[in-house]
N, C-alpha and C positions, 0 to 999 in steps of 0.2 A: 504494500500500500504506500502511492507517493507521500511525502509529508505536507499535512493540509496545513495552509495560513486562515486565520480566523476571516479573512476577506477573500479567499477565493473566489472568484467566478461574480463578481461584482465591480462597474466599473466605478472609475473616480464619480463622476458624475453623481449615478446611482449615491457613492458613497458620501459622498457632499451632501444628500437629500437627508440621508437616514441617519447619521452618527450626531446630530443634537438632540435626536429621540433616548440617545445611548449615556445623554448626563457627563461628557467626555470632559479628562483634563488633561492635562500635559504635566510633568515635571520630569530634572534634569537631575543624576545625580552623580557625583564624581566616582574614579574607579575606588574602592575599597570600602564606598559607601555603602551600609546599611540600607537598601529601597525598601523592605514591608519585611514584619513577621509577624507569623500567624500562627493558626491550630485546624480544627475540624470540625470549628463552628459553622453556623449559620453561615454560608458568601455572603458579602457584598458587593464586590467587585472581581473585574476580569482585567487583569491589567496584561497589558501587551507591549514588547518591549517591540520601539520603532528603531531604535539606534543602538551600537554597544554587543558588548557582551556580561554576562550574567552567571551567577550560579545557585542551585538550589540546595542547602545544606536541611538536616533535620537533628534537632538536639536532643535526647533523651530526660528524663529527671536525674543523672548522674551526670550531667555534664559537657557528656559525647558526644561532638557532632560527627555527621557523615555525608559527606556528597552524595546526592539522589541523583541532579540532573545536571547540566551544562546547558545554561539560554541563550541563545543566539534569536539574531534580528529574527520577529516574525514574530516567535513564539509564545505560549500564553503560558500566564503563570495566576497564584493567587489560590482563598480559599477554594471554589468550584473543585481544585485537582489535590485539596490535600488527602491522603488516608484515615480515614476514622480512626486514629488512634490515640488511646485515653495517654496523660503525661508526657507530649510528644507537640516540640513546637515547630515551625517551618521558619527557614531564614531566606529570604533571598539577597545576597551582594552582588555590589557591582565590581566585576572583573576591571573593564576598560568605563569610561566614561559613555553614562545609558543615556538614553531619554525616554521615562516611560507614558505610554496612557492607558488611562485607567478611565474604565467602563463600568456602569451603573448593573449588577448582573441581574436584578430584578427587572430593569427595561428591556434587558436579552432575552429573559425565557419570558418572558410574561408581557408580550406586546401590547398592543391597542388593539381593540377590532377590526380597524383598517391594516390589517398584519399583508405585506408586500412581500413578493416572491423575493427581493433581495432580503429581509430582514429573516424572511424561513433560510435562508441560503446560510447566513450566517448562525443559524441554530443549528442547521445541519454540520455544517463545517465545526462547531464548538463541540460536539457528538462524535463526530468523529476524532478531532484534537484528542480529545477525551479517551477514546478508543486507543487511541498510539501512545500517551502516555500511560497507560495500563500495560500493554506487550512491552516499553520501555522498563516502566515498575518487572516483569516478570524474569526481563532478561537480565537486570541486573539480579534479582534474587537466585537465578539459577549461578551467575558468577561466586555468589557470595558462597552458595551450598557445595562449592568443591571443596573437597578435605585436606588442598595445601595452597601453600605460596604459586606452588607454580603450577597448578592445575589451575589456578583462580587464573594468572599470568596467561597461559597456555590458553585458556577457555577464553578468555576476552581479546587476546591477540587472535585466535581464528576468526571471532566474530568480527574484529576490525577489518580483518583482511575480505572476506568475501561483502563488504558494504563500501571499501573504500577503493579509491583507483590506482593503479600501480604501474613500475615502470618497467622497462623492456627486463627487468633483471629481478623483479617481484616484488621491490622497495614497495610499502606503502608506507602512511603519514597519520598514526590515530590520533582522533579528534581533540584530548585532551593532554597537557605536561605530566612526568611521570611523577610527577609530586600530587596533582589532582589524581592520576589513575590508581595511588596507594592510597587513599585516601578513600575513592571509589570502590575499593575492594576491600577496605577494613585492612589492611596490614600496615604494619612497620613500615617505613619509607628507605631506612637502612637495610631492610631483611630483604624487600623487596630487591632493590637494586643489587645486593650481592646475589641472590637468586637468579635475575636476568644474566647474571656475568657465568652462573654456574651452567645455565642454560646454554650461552652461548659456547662456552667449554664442551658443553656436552655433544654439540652440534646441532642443537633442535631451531636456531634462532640465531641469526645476525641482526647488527643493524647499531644506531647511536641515536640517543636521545627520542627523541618523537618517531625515528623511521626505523623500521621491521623490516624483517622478511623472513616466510616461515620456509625451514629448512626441511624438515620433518612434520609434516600435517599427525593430527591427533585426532 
């Protein structure tokens, strides 16, 4: 399934018509800044990052945090997508310098009477959004249930490779630094990287920093 933007299939036009029924605002916030935390209450908002980059951390009642997601331009974020889960809050930070807007999410699902095929377009497209960050939630849960370092490693480098594009020699480029990818995997950031170096020893995997290539499929 392509990845759907909350505006698909709707022109500016169109969009110009319909996004003051959506309660819309704008704010800018620097890279390291704090943009919104939350829980798995009630929504009120759908915020959508137009500029930047982003990240989705989740903190436990001990402290924890753990990388869920990586946001990039497009993408929605906010209550609608958090997990029901009791003592557990949601952070999002700004990686690079964002601009976000934030949407009314009671004027999204719950239109006027005069409800326009653009504004169904966009409930549809939030359904589906909705839909891919769930198979996103599952793939990562299957990384985390491997029983080591380097089967979590192993397991996420295959999944990088057959999503991402590659050069005449197999190099590919995964989408986040290996400081965020330990992090995404629950491990040590020191355990890991001697791990990848054992690995590369071993001859399952070349490659430096952000670029792979798998030697040994698994």
């Amino acid at each position: 399934m392509d990845k759907r933007n909350i505006f698909d299939r709707i022109s500016k036009e169109s969009m110009d018509m319909i996004l003051p029924c959506f309660k819309p605002y704008w704010k800018n916030y620097s890279a390291g800044e704090t943009i919104l935390t939350y829980d798995s209450s009630a929504p009120k908002r759908v915020e959508v990052l137009e500029s930047g980059s982003a990240k989705l951390q989740i903190l436990n009642e001990d402290g924890d945090i753990f990388l869920i997601e990586r946001i990039n331009e497009g993408d929605v974020f906010g209550e609608p997508f958090a997990l029901p889960l009791n003592s557990f809050a949601y952070m999002v930070t700004a990686d690079t310098d964002c601009r976000v807007l934030f949407l009314d999410y009671e004027h999204i699902v719950k239109p006027c009477m005069n409800l326009c095929e653009h504004h169904s377009q966009i409930i549809s497209n939030l359904f589906i959004m909705a839909a891919q960050k769930s198979q996103g939630l599952s793939l990562h849960i299957s990384f985390l249930h491997q029983n080591s370092i380097r089967q979590k490693v192993l397991a996420y480098l295959n999944y990088a490779s057959s999503i991402s594009p590659k050069t005449s020699d197999g190099y590919f480029t995964i989408p986040m630094s290996l400081v965020d990818l330990s992090e995404y995997l629950n491990v040590d950031r020191s355990a890991m990287m001697r791990e990848i170096k054992a690995m590369k020893s071993d001859g399952l995997i070349d490659g430096n920093r952000r670029e792979f290539r798998l030697i040994e499929s698994v």
